[in-house]
C-alpha positions in Angstrom: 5.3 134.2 -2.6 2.3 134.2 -5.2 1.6 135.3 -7.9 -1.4 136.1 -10.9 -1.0 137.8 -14.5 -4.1 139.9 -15.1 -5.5 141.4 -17.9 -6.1 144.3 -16.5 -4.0 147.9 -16.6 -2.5 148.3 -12.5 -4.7 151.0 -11.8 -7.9 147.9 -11.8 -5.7 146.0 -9.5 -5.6 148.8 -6.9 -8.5 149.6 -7.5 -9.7 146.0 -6.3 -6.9 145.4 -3.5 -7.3 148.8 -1.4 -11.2 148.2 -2.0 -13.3 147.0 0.4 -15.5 144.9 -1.5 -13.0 142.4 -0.7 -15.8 140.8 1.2 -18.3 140.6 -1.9 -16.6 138.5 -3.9 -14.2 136.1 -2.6 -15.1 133.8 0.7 -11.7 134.3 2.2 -12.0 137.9 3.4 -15.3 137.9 5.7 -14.5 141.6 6.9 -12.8 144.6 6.3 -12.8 147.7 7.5 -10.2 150.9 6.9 -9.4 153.2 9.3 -9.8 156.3 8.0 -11.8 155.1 5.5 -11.4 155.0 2.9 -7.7 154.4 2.9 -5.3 156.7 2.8 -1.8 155.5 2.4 1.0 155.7 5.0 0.3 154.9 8.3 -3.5 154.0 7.5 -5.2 150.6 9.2 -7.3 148.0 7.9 -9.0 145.1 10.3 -9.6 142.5 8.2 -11.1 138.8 9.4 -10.6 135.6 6.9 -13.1 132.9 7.1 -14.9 134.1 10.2 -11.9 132.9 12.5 -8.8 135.2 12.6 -9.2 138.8 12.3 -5.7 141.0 12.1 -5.4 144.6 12.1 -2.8 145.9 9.8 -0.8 148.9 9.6 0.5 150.3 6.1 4.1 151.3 6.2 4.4 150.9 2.6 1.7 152.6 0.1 2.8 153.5 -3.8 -0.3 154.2 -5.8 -1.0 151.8 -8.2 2.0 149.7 -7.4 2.6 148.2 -4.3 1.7 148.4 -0.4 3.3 146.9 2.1 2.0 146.3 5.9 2.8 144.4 9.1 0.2 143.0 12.0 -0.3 145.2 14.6 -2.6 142.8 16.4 -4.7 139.6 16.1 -7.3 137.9 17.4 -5.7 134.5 17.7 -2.6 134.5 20.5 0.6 133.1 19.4 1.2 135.1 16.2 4.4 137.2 16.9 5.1 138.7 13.9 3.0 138.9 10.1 3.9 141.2 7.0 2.3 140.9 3.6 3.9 142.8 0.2 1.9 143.2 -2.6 3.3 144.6 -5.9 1.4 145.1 -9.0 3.8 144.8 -11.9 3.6 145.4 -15.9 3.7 142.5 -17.5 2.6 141.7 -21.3 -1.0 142.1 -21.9 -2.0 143.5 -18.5 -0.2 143.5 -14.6 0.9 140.6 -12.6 -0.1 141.0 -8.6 2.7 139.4 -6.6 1.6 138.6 -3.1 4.6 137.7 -0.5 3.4 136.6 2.9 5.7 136.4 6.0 4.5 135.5 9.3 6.3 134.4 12.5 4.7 132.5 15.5 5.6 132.2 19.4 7.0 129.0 20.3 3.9 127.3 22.0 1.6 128.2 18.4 4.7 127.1 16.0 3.2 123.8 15.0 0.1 125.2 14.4 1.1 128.0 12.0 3.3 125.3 10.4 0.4 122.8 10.1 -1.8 125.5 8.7 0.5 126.2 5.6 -1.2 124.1 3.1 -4.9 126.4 4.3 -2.3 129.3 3.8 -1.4 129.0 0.3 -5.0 127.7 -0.5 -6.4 131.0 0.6 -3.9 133.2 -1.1 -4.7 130.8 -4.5 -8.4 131.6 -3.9 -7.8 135.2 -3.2 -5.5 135.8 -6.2 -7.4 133.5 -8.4 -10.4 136.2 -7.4 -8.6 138.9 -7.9 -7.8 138.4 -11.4 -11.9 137.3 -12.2 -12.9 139.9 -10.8 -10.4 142.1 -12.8 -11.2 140.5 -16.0 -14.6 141.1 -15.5 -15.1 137.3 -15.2 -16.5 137.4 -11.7 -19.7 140.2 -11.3 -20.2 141.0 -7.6 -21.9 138.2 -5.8 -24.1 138.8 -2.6 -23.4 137.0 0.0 -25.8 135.7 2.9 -24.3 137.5 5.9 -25.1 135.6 9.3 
């Protein structure tokens, strides 16, 4: 679990994390796409792909506006990943929201190591995403283009 206090009212947050400019402004996320888009709650997908290696497509099983959404990995690019969930939870805290990311992820038995090596990348990635996030929020971090390849 992660975690970033914002000065920003939750409805920014959301704003930022159901967005898809994601991909604008932080190198992690490399694609996104909703399905339908944009998103709409329950039951809605999103194919996202970090750093040009591992793209997941999520389902949303959890959606309260402006507060938190929750989803699980209905398939990935990489083999070996049995099970991933992420919960992320915008909460009032003094002078603005605090985003509280939780990431769970399980791997098959031949890919354990890996995922297991890959931990410090991990929490690197959700720093840099959060870290974002809350520039971006703040108004600290205009949207940046990108070279696309």
């Amino acid at each position: 679990m992660h975690s970033v206090d914002v000065d920003a009212p939750p409805a920014r947050i959301w704003e930022i994390i159901t967005g898809d400019a994601l991909v604008e402004w932080t190198l992690a996320f490399t694609a996104l796409t909703w399905h339908p888009d944009p998103p709409s709650g329950l039951g809605a997908t999103r194919e996202v792909t970090l750093l040009r290696l591992l793209t997941v497509r999520e389902r949303f099983f959890r959606w309260e506006e402006n507060k938190r959404y929750t989803f699980s990995a209905v398939g990935a690019s990489i083999p070996g990943l049995r099970r991933v969930a992420e919960d992320w939870v915008i909460e009032p805290a003094l002078g603005g929201s605090r985003l509280v990311w939780t990431l769970a992820a399980q791997a098959a038995a031949p890919a354990a190591p890996l995922l297991w090596a890959s931990r410090p990348l991990v929490k690197l990635i959700q720093w840099h995403v959060l870290r974002s996030v809350r520039l971006h929020a703040e108004g600290r971090n205009a949207l940046r283009s990108r070279a696309r390849s």
